[in-house]
N, C-alpha and C positions, 0 to 999 in steps of 0.2 A: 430280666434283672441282670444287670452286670456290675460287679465287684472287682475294681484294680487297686493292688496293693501297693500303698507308697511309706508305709515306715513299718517297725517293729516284724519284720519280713526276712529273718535270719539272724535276728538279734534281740536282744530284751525291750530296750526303749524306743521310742519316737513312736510311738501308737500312729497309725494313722492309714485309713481305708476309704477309696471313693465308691459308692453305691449309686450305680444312672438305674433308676426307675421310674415308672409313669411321667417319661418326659421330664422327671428331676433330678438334679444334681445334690445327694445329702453326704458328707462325710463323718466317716465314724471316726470318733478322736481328732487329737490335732498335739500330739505328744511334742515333746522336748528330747533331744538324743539327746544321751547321758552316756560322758563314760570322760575318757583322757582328752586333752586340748586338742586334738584332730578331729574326734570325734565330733564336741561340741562347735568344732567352724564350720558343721553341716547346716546348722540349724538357721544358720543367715544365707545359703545357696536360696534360689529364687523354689517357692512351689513349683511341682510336679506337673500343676492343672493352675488355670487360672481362677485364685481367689472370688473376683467378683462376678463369676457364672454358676457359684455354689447359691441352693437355695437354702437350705441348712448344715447347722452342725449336729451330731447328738453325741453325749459323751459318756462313755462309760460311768468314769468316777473323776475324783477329782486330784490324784496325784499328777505330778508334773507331766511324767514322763506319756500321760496321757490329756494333758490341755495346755501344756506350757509353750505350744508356738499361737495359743489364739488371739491372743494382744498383734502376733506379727501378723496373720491372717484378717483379721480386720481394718489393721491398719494399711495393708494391701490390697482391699477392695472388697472386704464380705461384707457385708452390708445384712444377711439374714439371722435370724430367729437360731438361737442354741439351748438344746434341750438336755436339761440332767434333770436327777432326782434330785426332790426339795432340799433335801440334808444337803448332799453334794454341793449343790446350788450357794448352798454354805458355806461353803468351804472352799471354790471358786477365787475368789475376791484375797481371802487371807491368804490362800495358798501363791498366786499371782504376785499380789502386792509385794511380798516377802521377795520372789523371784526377782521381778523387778529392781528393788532396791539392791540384794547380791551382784544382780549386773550391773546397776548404779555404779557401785562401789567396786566392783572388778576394774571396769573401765576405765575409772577415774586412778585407781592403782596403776593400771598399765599407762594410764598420761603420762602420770610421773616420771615412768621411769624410761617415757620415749626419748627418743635423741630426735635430733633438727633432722628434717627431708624422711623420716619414718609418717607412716599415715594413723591420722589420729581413731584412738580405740572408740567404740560404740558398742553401746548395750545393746543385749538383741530386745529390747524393749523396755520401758520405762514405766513410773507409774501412774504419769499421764495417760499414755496407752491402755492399760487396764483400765483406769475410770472409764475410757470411753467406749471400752466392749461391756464394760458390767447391764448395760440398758439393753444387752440384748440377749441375754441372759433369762429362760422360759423355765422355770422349775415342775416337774411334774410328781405326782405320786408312786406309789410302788402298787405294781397289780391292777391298773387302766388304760385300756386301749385309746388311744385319742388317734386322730388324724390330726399332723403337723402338715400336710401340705395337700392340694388336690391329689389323689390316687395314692398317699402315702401314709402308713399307719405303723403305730410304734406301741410299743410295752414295757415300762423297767421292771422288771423281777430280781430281788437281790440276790447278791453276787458272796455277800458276806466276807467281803475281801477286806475295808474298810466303811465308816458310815459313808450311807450312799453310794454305794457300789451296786454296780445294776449289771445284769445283763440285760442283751439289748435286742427285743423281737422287732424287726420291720417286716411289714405285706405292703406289698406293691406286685402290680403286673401279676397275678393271680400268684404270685408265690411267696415262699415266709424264708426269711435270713433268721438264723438268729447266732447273735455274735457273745462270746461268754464273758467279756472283756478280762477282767481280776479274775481269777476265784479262790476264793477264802477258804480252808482246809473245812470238814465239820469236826465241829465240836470248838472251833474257835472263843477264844473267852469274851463275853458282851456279845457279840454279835450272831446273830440265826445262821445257821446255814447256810450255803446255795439252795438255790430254790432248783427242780429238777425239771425239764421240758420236755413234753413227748414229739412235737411233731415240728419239723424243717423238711424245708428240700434244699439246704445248704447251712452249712455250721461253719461258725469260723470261731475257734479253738484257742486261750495260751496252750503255749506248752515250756514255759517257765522252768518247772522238773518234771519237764517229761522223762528225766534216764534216772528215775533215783524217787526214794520212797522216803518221809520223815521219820526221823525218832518218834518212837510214843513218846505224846504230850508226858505222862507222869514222869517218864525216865527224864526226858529236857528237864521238866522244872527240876527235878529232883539234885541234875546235873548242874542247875542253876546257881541254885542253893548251899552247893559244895563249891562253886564258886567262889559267890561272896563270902564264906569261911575262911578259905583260901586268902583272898584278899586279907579281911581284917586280921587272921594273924599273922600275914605278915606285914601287917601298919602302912596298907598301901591302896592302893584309890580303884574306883572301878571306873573307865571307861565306856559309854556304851555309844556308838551313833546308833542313832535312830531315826527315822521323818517323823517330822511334828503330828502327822498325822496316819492313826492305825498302831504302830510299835511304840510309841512312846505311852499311849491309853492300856494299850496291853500289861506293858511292865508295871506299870502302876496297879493294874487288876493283880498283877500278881504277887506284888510286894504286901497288896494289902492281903490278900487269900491266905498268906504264909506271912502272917505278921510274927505271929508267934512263934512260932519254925523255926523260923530264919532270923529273928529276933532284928527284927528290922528296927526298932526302937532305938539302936546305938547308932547306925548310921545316919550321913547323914545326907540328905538326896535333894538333887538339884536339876529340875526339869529347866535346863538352862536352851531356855528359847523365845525369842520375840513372837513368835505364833500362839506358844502354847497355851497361855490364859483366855487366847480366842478360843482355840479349838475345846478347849475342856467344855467353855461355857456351850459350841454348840452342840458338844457330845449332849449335855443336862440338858439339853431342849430336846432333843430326840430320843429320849426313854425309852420311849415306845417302841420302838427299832433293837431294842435291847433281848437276849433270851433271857430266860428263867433262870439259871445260874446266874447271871451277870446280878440278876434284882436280887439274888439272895444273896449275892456277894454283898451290894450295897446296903442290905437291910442289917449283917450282923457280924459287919468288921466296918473296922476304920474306912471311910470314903475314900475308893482308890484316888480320887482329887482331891483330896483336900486332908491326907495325912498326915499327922500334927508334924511332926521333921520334915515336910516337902518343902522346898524353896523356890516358885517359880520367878526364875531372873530374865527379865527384857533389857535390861539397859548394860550397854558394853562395859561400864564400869565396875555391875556387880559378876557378870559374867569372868572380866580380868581378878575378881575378888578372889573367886573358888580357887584360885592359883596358889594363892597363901596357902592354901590348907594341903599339908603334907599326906595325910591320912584321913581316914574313916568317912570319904565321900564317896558317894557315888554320882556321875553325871552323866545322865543324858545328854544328849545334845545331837543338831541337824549337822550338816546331809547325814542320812542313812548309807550313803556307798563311803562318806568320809572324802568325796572331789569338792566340796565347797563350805561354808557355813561355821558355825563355832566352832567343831568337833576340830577343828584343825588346830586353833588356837590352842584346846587342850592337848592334843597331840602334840603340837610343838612344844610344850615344856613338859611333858609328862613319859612320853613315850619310851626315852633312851634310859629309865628308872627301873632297875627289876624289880620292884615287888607292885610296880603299874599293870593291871588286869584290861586287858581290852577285851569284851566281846559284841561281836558281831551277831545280831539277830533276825539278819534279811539278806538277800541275796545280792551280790555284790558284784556288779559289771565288767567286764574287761575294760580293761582302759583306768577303770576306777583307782586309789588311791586304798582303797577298802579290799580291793582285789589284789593287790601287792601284798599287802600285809598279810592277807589270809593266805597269799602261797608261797609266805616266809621268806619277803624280803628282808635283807639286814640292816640296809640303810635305806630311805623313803628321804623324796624332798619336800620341804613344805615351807610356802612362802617363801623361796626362794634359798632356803641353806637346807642341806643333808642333815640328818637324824638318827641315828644307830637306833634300830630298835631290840631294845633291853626286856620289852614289855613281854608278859605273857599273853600271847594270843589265844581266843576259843570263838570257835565258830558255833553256835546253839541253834541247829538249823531244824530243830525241832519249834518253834516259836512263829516262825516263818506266815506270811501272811498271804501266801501263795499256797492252793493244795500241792501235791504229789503225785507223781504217775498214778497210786493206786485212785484217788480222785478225781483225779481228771478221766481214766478210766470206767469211773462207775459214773459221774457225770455226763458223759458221751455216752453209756449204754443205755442211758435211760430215754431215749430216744427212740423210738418205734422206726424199723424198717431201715436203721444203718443209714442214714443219709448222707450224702459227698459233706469231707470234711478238708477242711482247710488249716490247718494249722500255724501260729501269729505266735510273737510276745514269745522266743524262747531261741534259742541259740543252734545250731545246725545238729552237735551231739546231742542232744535234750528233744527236740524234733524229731529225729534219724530213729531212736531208739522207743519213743511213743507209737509213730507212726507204725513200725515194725509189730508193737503188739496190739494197736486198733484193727491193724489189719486180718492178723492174725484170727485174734479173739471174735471179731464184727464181721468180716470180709466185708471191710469197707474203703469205699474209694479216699485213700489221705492222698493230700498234697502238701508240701512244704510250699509258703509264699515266698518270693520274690518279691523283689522293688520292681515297679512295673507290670509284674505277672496280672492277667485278665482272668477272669472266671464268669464264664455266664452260666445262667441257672433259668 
């Protein structure tokens, strides 16, 4: 079995790993780089390997920054079978389509504003292109072994990162990979655990926060909480980016868990996204994927979906609406790093206001627009003019939907026998400093990936 690494290999985003076994070609992910405009004009350079020699895909989950090049890979010449879990499988298509259309509309912005003899902008993919990978598109269950290809076998075990979030077992060639894709802190609200795996003869690891341990959950929420206090009196708005999917289901768990608390009653809360009425409805199709908390959260408070003040707005018009309103909103809204989507719109009239609360609930890229602001820039451009930012920032990285060194840690030791690890999905200082105490703690072989690096097993 050999494994060469071609994304998310010194940095957070672009997932993406080639596995040659039993004579086939299967790649793990097929992410989206995410970060500043240099970053993002990677994601149209040509694949590392040629597309139409792949005989599958299999994907962790379904955030971008782990299947947002697969419209351009198809389109390219893959032609095979793409395997997630059924939820995920769900969430696929919404997740995409949305993409699609921001590049739509990116593009056709930067038309505009081309001059004569400039080369015209292009989407890195369209929503035609997604309709036409959606048909190859395989959903599988959680906890069954199936064989996707002659001599290749697969496993999703959740990841508890987001619904449908898998880690990912392959055997081929008498040996077992198993890739952790996400992983979701324990105790995350709605959703189970990671699931814990004893036996590989090669791991390939995020290391996300690898250098650094979360707040206890109670203290975040509690820190939450004083927040939005904060906010309402001083007669001023909450900000939040969030992805339509994982953080924005979250907050909602927990506006309603502290309904009364936090007297969430007077605000007034606006899941401002064209995704979101999707993604709720397939959160309620998958209950069953839910822990015990989460069901007794729904049995005896207000439905984190469908809380009588929620406002879920799809159309630009009522999104432009929330604007009018000087005070006592709260909005969510997309991108999560804050490089794309509504959350800009609200930043650009909101931001330069001091009693505007921005918080940040996920971890936020270099390059990103999300990452400026958390490390206290004073002006931010957006849409093309500067913005003083007046706003109060808070970073709540207790909420976080990534584990922490301490998890990632006890995740990796529950492995029999210390097996060669690989470490993916996390930044050079975040890597540097995990690696240091697997070692330690395991006396186990880490390696930091590389673009390009080979690993055989």
């Amino acid at each position: 079995m050999r494994v060469t690494f071609h994304g998310a290999a010194g940095e957070v985003t672009g997932s993406m790993h080639l596995v040659e076994a039993a004579g086939k070609r299967v790649l793990l992910d097929c992410g989206m780089v995410q970060g500043g405009r240099e970053a993002e004009r990677r994601n149209f350079e040509p694949f590392p390997f040629d597309p139409a020699t792949l005989d599958a895909v299999v994907l962790s989950h379904a955030h971008i920054d782990h299947i947002g090049r697969l419209p351009r890979l198809a389109w390219q010449g893959f032609k095979g079978p793409v395997f997630i879990q059924q939820a995920g499988a769900e969430l696929v298509p919404v997740m995409l389509l949305d993409a699609a259309s921001l590049a739509e509309s990116d593009a056709e912005r930067e038309n505009r504003k081309r001059r004569d003899g400039e080369p015209e902008a292009m989407p890195l993919f369209t929503r035609r292109d997604v309709e036409r990978l959606l048909p190859q598109l395989r959903p599988l269950r959680y906890d069954a072994r199936n064989t996707i290809l002659p001599g290749v076998e697969i496993a999703f075990r959740d990841a508890g990162h987001i619904l449908g979030s898998s880690i990912v077992e392959v055997w081929a060639d008498g040996r077992k990979l198993v890739f952790s894709g996400d992983l979701g802190p324990p105790g995350t609200p709605i959703l189970r655990d990671p699931v814990a795996i004893r036996e590989a003869d090669l791991v390939l690891m995020e290391a996300t926060y690898g250098d650094r341990n979360h707040r206890d959950r109670l203290d975040t929420v509690r820190e939450f909480g004083g927040i939005l206090d904060q906010a309402w009196e001083a007669r001023g708005k909450v900000l939040i980016p969030a992805f339509a999917v994982g953080r924005s289901q979250e907050l909602l768990y927990w506006f309603a868990r502290h309904w009364d608390e936090w007297n969430m009653s007077r605000w007034r809360i606006f899941l401002d996204s064209p995704m979101a009425a999707k993604v709720v409805e397939i959160y309620d199709r998958h209950d069953a994927l839910f822990d015990d908390d989460a069901r007794k959260v729904w049995a005896s408070h207000p439905s984190p979906f469908r809380l009588p003040n929620l406002r879920i707005t799809e159309s630009v018009e009522d999104s432009m609406a929330i604007n009018r309103l000087q005070d006592g909103a709260i909005v969510i809204a997309g991108s999560g790093m804050a490089n794309g989507g509504r959350i800009l719109h609200h930043f650009r009239h909101n931001i330069d206001r001091r009693n505007t609360h921005i918080v940040f609930v996920g971890y936020q890229s270099e390059g990103t627009l999300g990452r400026r602001v958390v490390d206290g820039a004073k002006w931010v451009r957006i849409h093309g003019s500067d913005h003083r930012v007046n706003a109060s920032v808070h970073t709540v990285g207790g909420l976080s939907a990534h584990t922490d060194q301490r998890g990632l840690m006890a995740w990796y030791g529950a492995f029999e026998g210390s097996p060669p690890l690989v470490l993916v999905h996390g930044e050079d200082r975040a890597r540097e400093a995990l690696a240091g105490e697997i070692g330690e703690r395991f006396g186990a072989d880490v390696r930091l990936a590389r673009p390009g690096m080979v690993v055989e097993v």
